[in-house]
Biopython code that builds the backbone (N, CA, C, O; Angstrom):
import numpy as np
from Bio.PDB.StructureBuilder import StructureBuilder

atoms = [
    (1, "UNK", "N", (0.816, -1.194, 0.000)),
    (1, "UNK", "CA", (0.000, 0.000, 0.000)),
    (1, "UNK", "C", (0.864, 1.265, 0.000)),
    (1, "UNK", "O", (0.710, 2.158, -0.833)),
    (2, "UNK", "N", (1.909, 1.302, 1.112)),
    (2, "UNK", "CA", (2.700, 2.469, 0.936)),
    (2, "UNK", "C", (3.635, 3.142, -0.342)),
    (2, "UNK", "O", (4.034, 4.299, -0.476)),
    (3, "UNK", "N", (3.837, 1.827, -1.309)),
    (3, "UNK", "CA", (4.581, 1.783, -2.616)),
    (3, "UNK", "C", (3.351, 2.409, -3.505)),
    (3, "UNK", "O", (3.700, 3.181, -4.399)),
    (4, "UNK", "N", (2.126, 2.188, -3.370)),
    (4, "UNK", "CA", (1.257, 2.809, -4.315)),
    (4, "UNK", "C", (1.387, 4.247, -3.887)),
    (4, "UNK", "O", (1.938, 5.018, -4.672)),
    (5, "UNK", "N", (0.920, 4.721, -2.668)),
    (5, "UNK", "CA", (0.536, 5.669, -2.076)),
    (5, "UNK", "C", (1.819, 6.659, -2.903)),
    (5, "UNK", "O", (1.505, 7.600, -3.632)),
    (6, "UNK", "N", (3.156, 6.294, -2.664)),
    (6, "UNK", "CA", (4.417, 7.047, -3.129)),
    (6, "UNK", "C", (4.254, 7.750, -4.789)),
    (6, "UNK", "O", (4.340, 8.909, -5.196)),
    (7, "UNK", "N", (3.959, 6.322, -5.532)),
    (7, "UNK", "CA", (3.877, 6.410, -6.628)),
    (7, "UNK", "C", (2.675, 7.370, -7.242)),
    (7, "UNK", "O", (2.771, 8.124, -8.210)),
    (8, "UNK", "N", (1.817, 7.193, -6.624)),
    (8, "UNK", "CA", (0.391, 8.317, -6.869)),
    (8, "UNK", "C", (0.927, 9.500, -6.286)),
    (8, "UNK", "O", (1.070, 10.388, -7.127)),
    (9, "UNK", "N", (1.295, 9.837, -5.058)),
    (9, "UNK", "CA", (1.870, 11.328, -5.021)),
    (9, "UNK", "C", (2.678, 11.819, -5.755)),
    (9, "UNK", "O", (2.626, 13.028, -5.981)),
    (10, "UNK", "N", (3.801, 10.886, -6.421)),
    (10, "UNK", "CA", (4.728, 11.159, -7.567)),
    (10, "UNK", "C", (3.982, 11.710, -9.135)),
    (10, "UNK", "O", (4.248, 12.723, -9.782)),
    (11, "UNK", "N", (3.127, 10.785, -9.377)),
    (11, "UNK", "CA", (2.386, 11.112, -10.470)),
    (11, "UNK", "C", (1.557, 12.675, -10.389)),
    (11, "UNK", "O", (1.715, 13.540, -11.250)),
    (12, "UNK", "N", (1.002, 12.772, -9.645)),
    (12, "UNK", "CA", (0.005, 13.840, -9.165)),
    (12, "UNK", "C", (0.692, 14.897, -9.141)),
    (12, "UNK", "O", (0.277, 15.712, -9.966)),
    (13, "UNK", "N", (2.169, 15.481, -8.147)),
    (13, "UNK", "CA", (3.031, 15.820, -8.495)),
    (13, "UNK", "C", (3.556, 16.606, -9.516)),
    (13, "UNK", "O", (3.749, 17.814, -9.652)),
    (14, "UNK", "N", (3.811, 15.227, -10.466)),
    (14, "UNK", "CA", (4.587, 15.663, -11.604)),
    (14, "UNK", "C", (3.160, 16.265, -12.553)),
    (14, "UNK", "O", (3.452, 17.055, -13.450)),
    (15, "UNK", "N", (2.040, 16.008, -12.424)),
    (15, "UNK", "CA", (0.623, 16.318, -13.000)),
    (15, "UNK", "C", (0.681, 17.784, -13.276)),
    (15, "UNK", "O", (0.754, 18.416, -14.330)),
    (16, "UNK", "N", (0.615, 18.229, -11.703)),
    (16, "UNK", "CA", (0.543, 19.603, -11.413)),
    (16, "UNK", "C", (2.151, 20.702, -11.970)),
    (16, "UNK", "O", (1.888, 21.863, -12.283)),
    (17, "UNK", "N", (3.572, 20.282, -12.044)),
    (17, "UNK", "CA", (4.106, 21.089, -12.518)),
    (17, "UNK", "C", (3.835, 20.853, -13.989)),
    (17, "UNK", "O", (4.002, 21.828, -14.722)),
    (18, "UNK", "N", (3.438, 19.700, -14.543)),
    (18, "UNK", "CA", (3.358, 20.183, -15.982)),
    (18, "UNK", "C", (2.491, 20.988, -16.618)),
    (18, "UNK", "O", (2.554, 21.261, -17.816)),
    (19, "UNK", "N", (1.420, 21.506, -15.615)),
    (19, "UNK", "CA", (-0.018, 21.945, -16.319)),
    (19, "UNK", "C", (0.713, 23.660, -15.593)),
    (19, "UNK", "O", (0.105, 24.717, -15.757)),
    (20, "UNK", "N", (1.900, 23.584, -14.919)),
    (20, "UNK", "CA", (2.485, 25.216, -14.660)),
    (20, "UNK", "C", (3.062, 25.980, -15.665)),
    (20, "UNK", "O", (4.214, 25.669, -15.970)),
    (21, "UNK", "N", (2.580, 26.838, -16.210)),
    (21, "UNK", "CA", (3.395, 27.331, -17.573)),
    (21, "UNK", "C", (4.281, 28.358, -17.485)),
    (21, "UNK", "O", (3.747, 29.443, -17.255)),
    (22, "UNK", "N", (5.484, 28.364, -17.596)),
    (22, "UNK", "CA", (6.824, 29.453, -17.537)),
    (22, "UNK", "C", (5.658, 30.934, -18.004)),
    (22, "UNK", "O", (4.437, 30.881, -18.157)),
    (23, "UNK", "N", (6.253, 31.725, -18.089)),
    (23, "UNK", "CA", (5.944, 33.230, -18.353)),
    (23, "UNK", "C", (6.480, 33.119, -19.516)),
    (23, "UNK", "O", (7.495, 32.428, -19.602)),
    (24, "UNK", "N", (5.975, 33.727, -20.635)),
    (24, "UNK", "CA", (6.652, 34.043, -21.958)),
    (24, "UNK", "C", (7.789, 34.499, -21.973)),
    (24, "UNK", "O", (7.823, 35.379, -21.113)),
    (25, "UNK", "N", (8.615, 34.418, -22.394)),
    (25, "UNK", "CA", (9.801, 35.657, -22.634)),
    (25, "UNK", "C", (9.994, 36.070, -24.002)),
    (25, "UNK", "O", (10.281, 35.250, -24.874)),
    (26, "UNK", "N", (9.795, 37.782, -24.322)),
    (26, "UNK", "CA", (10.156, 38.028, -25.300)),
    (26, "UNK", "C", (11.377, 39.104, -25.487)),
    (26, "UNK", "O", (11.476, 40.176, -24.890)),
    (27, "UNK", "N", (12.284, 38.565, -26.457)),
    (27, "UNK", "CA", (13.315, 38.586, -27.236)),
    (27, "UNK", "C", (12.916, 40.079, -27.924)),
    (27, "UNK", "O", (11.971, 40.103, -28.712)),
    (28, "UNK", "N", (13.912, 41.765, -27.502)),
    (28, "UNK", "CA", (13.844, 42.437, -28.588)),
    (28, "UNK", "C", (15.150, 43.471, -28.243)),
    (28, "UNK", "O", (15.844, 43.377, -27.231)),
    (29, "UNK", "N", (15.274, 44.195, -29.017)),
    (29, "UNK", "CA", (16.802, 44.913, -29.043)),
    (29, "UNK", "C", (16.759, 46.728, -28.718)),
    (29, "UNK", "O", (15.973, 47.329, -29.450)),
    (30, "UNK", "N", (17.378, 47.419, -27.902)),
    (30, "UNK", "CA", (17.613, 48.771, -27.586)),
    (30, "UNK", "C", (18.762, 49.206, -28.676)),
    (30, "UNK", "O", (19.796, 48.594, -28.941)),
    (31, "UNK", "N", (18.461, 49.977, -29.023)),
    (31, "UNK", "CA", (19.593, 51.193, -29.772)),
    (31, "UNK", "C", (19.790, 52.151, -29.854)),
    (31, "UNK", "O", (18.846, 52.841, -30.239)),
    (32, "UNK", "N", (20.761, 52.670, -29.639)),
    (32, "UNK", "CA", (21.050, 54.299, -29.759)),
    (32, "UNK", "C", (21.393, 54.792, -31.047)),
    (32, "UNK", "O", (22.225, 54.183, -31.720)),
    (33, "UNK", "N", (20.922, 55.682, -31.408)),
    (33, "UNK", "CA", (20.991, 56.236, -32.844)),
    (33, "UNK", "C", (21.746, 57.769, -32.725)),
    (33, "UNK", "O", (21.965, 58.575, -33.629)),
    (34, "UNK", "N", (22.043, 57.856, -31.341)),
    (34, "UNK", "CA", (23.055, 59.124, -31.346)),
    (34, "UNK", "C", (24.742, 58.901, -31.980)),
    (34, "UNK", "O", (25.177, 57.873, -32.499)),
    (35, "UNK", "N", (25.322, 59.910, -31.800)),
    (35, "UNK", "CA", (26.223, 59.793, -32.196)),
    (35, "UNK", "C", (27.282, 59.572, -31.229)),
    (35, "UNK", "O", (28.456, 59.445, -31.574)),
    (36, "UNK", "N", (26.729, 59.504, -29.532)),
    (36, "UNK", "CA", (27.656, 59.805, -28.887)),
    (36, "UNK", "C", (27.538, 58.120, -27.759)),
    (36, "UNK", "O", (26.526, 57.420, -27.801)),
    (37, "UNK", "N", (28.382, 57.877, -27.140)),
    (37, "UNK", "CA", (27.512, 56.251, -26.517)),
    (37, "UNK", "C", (26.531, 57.191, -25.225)),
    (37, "UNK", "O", (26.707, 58.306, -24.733)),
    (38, "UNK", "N", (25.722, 56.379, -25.054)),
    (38, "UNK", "CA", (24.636, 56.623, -23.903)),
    (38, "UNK", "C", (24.396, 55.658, -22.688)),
    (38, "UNK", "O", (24.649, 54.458, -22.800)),
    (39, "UNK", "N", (24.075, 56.010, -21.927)),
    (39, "UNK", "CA", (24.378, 55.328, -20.666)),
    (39, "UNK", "C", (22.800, 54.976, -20.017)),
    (39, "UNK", "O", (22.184, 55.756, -19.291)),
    (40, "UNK", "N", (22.337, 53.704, -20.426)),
    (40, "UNK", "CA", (20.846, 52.984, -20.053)),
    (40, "UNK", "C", (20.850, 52.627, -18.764)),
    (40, "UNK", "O", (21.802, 51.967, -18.349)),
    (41, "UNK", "N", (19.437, 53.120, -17.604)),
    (41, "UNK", "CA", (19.198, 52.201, -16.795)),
    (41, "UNK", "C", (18.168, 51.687, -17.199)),
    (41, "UNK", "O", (17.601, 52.393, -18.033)),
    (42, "UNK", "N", (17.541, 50.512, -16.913)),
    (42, "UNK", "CA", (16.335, 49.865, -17.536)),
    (42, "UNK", "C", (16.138, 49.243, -15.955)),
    (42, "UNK", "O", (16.936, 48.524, -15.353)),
    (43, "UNK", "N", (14.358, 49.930, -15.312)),
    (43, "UNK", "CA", (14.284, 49.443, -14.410)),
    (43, "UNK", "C", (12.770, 48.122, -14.518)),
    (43, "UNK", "O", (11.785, 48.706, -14.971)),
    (44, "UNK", "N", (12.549, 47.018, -14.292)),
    (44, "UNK", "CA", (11.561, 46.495, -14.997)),
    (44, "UNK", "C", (10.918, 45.953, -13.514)),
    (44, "UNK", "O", (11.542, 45.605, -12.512)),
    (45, "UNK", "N", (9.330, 46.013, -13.752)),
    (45, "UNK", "CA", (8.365, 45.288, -12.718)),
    (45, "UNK", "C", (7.651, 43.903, -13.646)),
    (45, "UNK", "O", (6.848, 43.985, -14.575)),
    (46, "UNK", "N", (8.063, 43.048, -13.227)),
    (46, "UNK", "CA", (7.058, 41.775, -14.202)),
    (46, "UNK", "C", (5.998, 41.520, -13.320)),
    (46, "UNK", "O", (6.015, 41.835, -12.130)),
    (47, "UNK", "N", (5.261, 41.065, -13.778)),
    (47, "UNK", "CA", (3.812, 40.678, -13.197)),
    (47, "UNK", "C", (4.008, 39.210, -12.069)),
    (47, "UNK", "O", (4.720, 38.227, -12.276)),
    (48, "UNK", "N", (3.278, 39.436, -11.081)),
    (48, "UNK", "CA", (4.253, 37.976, -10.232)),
    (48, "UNK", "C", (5.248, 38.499, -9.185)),
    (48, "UNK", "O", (5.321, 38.250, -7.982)),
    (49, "UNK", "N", (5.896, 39.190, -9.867)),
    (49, "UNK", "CA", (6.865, 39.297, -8.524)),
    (49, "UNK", "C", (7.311, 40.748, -8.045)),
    (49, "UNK", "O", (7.711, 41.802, -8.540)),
    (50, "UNK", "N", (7.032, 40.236, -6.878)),
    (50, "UNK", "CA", (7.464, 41.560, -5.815)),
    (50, "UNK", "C", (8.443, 42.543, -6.252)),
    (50, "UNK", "O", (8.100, 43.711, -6.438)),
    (51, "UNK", "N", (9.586, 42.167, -6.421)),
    (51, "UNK", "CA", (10.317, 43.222, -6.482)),
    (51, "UNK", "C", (11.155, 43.567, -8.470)),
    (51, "UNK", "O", (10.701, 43.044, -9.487)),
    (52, "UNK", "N", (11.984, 44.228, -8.442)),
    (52, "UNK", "CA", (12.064, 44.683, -9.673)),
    (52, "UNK", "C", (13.779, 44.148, -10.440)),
    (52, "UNK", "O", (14.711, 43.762, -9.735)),
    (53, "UNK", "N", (13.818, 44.208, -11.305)),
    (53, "UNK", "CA", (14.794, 44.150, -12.001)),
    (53, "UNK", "C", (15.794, 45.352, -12.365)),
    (53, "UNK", "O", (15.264, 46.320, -12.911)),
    (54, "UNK", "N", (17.012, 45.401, -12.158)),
    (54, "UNK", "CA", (17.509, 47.022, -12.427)),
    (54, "UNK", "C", (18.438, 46.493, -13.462)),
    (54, "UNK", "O", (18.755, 45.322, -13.252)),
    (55, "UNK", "N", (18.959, 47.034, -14.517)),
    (55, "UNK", "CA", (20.102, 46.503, -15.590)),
    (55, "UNK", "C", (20.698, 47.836, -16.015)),
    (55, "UNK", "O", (19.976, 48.741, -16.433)),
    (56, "UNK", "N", (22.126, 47.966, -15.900)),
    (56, "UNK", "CA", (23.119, 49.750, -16.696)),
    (56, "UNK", "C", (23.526, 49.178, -17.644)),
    (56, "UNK", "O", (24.204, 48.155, -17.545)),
    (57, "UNK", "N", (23.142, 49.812, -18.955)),
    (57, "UNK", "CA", (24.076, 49.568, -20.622)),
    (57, "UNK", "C", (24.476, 50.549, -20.617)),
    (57, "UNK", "O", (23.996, 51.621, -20.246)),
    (58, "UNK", "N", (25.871, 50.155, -21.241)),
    (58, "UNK", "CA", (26.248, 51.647, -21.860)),
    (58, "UNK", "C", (25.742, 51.120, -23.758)),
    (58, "UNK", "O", (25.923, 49.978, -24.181)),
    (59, "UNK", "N", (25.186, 52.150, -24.514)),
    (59, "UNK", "CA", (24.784, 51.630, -26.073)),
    (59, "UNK", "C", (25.547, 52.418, -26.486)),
    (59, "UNK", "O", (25.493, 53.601, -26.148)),
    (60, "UNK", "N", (26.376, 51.976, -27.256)),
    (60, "UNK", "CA", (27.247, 52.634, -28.193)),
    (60, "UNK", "C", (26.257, 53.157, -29.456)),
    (60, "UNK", "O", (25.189, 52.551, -29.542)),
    (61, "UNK", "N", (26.428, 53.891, -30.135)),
    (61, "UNK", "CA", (26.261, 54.600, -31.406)),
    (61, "UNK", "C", (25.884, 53.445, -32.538)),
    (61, "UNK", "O", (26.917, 53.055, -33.082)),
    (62, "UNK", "N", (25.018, 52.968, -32.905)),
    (62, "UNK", "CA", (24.689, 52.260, -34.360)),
    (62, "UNK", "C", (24.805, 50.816, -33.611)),
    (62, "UNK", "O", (24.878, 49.896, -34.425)),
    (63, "UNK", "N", (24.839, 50.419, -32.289)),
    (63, "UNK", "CA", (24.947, 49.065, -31.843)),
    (63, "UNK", "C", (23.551, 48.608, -31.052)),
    (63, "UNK", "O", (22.943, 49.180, -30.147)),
    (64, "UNK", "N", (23.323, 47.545, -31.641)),
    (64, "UNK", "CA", (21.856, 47.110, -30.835)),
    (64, "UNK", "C", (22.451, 45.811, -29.752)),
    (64, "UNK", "O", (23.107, 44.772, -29.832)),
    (65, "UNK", "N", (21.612, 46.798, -28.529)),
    (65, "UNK", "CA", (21.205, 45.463, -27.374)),
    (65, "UNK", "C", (20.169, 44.204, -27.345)),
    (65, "UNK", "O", (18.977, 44.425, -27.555)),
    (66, "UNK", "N", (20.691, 42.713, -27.051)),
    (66, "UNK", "CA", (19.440, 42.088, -27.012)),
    (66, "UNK", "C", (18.774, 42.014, -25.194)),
    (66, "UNK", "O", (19.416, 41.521, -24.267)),
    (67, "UNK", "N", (17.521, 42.569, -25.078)),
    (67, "UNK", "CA", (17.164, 41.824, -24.220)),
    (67, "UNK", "C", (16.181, 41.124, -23.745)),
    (67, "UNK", "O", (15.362, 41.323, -24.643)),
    (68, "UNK", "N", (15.549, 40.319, -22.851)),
    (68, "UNK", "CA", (14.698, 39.457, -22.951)),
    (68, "UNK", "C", (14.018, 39.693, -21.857)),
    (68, "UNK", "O", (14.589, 40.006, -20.812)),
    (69, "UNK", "N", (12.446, 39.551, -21.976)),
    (69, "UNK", "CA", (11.415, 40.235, -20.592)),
    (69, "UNK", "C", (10.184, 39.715, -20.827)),
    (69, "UNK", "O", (9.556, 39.918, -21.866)),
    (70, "UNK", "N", (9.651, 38.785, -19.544)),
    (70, "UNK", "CA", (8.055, 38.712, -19.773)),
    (70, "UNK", "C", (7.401, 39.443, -20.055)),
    (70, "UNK", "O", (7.575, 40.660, -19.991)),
    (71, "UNK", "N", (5.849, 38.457, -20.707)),
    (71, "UNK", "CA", (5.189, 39.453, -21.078)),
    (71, "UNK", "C", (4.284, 40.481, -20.078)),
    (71, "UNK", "O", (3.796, 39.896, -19.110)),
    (72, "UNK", "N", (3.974, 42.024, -20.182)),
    (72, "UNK", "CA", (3.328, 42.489, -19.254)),
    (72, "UNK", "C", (4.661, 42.991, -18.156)),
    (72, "UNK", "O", (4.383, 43.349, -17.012)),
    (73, "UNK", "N", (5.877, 42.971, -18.572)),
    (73, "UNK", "CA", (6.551, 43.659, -17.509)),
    (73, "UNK", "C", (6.543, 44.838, -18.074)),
    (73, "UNK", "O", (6.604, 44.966, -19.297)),
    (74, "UNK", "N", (6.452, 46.047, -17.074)),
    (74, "UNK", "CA", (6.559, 47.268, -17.285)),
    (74, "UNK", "C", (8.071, 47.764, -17.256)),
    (74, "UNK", "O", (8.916, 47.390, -16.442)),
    (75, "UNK", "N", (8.230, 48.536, -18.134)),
    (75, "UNK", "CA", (10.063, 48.608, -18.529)),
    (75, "UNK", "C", (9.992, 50.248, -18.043)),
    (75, "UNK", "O", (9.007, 50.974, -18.183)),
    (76, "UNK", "N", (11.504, 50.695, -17.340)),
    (76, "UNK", "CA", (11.251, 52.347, -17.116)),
    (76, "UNK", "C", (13.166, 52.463, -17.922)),
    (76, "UNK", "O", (14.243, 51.873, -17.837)),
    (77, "UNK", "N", (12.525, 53.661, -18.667)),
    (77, "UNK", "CA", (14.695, 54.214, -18.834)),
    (77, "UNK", "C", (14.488, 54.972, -17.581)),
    (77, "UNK", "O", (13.796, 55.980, -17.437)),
    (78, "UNK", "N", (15.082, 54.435, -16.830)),
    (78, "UNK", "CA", (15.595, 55.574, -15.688)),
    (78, "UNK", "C", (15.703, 56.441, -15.416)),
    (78, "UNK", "O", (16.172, 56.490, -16.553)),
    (79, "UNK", "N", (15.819, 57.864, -14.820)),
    (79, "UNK", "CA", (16.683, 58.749, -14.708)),
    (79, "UNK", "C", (17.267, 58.770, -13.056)),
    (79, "UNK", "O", (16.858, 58.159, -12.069)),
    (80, "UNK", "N", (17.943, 59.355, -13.155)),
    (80, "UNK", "CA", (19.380, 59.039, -12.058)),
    (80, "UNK", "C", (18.252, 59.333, -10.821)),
    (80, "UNK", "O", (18.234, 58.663, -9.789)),
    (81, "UNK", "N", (17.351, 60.407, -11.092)),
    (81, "UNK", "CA", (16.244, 60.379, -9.610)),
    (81, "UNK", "C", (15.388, 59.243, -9.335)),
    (81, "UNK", "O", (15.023, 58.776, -8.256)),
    (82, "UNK", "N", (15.050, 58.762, -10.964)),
    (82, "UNK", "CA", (14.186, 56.956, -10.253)),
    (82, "UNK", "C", (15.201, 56.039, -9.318)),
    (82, "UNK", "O", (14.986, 55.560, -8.204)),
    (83, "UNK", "N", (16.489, 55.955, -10.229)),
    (83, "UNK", "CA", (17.607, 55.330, -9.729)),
    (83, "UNK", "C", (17.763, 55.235, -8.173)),
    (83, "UNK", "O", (18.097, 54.309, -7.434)),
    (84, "UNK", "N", (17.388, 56.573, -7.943)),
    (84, "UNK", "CA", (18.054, 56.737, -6.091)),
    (84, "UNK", "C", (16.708, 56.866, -5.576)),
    (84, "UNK", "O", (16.543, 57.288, -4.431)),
    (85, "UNK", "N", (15.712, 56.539, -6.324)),
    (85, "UNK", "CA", (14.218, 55.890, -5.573)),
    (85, "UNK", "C", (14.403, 54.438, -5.024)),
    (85, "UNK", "O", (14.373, 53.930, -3.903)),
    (86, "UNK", "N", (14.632, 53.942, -6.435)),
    (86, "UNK", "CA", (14.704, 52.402, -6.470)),
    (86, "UNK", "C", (15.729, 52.236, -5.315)),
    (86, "UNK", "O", (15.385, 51.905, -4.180)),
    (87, "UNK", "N", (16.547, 52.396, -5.547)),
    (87, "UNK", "CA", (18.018, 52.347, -4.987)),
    (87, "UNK", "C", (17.680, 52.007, -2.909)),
    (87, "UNK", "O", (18.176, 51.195, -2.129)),
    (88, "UNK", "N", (16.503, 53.233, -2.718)),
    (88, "UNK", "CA", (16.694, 53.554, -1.347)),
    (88, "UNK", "C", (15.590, 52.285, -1.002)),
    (88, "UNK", "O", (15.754, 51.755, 0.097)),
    (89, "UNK", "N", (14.699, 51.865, -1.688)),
    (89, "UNK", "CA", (13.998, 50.564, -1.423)),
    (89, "UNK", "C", (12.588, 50.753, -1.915)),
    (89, "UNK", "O", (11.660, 50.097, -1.441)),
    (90, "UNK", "N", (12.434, 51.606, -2.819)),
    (90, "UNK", "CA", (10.902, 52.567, -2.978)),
    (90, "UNK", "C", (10.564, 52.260, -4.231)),
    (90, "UNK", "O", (11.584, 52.228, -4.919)),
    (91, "UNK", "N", (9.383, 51.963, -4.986)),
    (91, "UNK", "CA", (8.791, 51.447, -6.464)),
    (91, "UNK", "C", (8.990, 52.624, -7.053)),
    (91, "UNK", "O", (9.375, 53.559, -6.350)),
    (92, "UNK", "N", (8.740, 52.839, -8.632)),
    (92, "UNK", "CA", (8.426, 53.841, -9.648)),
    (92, "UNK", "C", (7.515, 52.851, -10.569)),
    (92, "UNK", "O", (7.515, 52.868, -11.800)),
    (93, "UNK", "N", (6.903, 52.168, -9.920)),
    (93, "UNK", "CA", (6.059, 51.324, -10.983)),
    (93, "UNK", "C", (4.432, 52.265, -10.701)),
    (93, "UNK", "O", (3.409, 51.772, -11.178)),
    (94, "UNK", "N", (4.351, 53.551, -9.940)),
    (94, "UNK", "CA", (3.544, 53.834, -10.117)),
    (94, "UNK", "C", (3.534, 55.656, -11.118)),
    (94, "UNK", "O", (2.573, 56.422, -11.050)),
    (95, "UNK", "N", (4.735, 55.935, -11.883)),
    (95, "UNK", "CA", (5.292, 56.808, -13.087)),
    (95, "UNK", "C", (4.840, 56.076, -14.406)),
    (95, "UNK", "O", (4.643, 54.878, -14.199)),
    (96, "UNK", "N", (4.651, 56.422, -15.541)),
    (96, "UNK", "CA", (4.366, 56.088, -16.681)),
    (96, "UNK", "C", (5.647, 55.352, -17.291)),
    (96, "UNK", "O", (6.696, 55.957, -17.511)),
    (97, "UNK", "N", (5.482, 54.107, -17.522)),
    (97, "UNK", "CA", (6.534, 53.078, -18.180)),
    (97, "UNK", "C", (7.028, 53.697, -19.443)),
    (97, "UNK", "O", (6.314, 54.428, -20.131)),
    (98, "UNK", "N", (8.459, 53.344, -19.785)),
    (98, "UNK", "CA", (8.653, 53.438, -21.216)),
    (98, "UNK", "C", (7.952, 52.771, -22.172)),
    (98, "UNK", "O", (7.454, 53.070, -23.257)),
    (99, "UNK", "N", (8.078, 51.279, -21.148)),
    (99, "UNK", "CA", (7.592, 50.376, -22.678)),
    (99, "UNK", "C", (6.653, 49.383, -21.836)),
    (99, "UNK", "O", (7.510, 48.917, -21.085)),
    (100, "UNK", "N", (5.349, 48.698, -21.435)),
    (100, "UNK", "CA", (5.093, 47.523, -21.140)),
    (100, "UNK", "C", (5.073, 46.258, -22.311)),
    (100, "UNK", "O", (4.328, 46.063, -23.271)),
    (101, "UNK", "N", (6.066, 45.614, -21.853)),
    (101, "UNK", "CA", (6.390, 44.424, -22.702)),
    (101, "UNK", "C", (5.277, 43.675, -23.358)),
    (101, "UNK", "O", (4.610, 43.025, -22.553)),
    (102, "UNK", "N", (4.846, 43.580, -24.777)),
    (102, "UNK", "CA", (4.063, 42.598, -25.216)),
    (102, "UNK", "C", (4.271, 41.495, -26.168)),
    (102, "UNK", "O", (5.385, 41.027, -26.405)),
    (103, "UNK", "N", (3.522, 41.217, -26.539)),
    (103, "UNK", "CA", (3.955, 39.825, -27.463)),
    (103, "UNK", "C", (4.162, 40.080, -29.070)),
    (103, "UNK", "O", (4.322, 39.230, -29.945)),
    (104, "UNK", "N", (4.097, 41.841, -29.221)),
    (104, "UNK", "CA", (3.681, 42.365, -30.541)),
    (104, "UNK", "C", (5.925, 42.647, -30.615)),
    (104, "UNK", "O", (6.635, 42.451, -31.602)),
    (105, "UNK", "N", (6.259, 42.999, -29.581)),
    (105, "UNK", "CA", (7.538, 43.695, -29.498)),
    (105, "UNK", "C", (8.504, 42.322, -29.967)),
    (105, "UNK", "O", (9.597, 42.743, -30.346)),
    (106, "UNK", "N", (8.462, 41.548, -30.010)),
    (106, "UNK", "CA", (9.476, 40.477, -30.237)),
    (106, "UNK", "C", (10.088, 40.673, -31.403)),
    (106, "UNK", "O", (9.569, 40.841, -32.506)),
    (107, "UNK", "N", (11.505, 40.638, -31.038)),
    (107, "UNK", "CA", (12.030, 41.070, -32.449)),
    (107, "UNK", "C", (12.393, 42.484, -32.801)),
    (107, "UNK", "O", (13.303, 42.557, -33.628)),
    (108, "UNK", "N", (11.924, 43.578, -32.392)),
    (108, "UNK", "CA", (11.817, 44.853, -32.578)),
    (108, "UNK", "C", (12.592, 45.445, -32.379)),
    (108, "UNK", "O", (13.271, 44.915, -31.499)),
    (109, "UNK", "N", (13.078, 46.563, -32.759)),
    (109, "UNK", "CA", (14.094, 47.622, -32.450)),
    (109, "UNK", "C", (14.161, 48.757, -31.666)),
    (109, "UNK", "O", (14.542, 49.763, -32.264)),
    (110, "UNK", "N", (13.882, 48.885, -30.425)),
    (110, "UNK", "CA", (13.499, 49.835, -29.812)),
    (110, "UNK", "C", (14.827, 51.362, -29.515)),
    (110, "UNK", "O", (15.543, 51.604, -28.542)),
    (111, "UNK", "N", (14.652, 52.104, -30.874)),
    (111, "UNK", "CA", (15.934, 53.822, -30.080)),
    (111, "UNK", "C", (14.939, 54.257, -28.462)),
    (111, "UNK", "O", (13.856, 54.629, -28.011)),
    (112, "UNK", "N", (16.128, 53.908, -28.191)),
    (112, "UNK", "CA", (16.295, 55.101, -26.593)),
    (112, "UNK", "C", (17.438, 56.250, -26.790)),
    (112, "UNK", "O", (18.621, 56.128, -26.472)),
    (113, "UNK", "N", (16.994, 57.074, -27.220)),
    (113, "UNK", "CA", (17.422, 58.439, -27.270)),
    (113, "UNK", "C", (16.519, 59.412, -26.341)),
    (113, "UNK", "O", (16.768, 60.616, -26.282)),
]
sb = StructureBuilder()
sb.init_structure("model")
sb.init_model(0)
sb.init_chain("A")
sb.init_seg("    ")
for serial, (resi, resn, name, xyz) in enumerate(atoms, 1):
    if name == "N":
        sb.init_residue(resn, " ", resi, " ")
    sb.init_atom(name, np.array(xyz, "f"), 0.0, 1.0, " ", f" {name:<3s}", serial, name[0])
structure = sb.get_structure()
């Protein structure tokens, strides 16, 4: 009985993570079209989780970034005052996003100038 019992919690188990579905991730690229390099913060809230994502590029001139973000995360370019929001332990997910991530952006070229 106890060998069944194992085996049915195993099954059941494995039931339930397969019917769990990852978050999309979509694939798209930042570029600077200045002439001079520029210096990115990209602060992101995804849907799900508490706290946020912070990432610094520097984009050179005519060079594209790839990066990758569920769908429905709200993306911010920074400025050095969100920065030392975030920084001190405080959201900006309630400021107007640059970009909220969708399933239309994959692939895309996004200038941050």
């Amino acid at each position: 009985m106890k060998p069944f019992f194992l085996i049915c919690s195993f099954l059941l188990t494995q039931m339930i993570i397969a019917q769990t579905e990852a978050p999309k991730m979509i694939n798209f690229y930042l570029k600077n079209t200045q002439l001079l390099p520029k210096k990115v913060t990209l602060i992101g809230y995804s849907p799900g989780v508490s706290g946020n994502s912070t990432y610094g590029y520097i984009l050179f001139p005519g060079i594209k970034r790839a990066v990758s973000y569920t769908v429905g995360t709200k993306l911010y370019l920074a400025s050095s005052r969100q920065v030392g929001v975030v920084m001190s332990g405080n959201r900006i997910d309630k400021d107007p996003p640059f970009l909220v991530v969708g399933a239309s952006d994959a692939n895309k070229i996004i200038k941050v100038n």
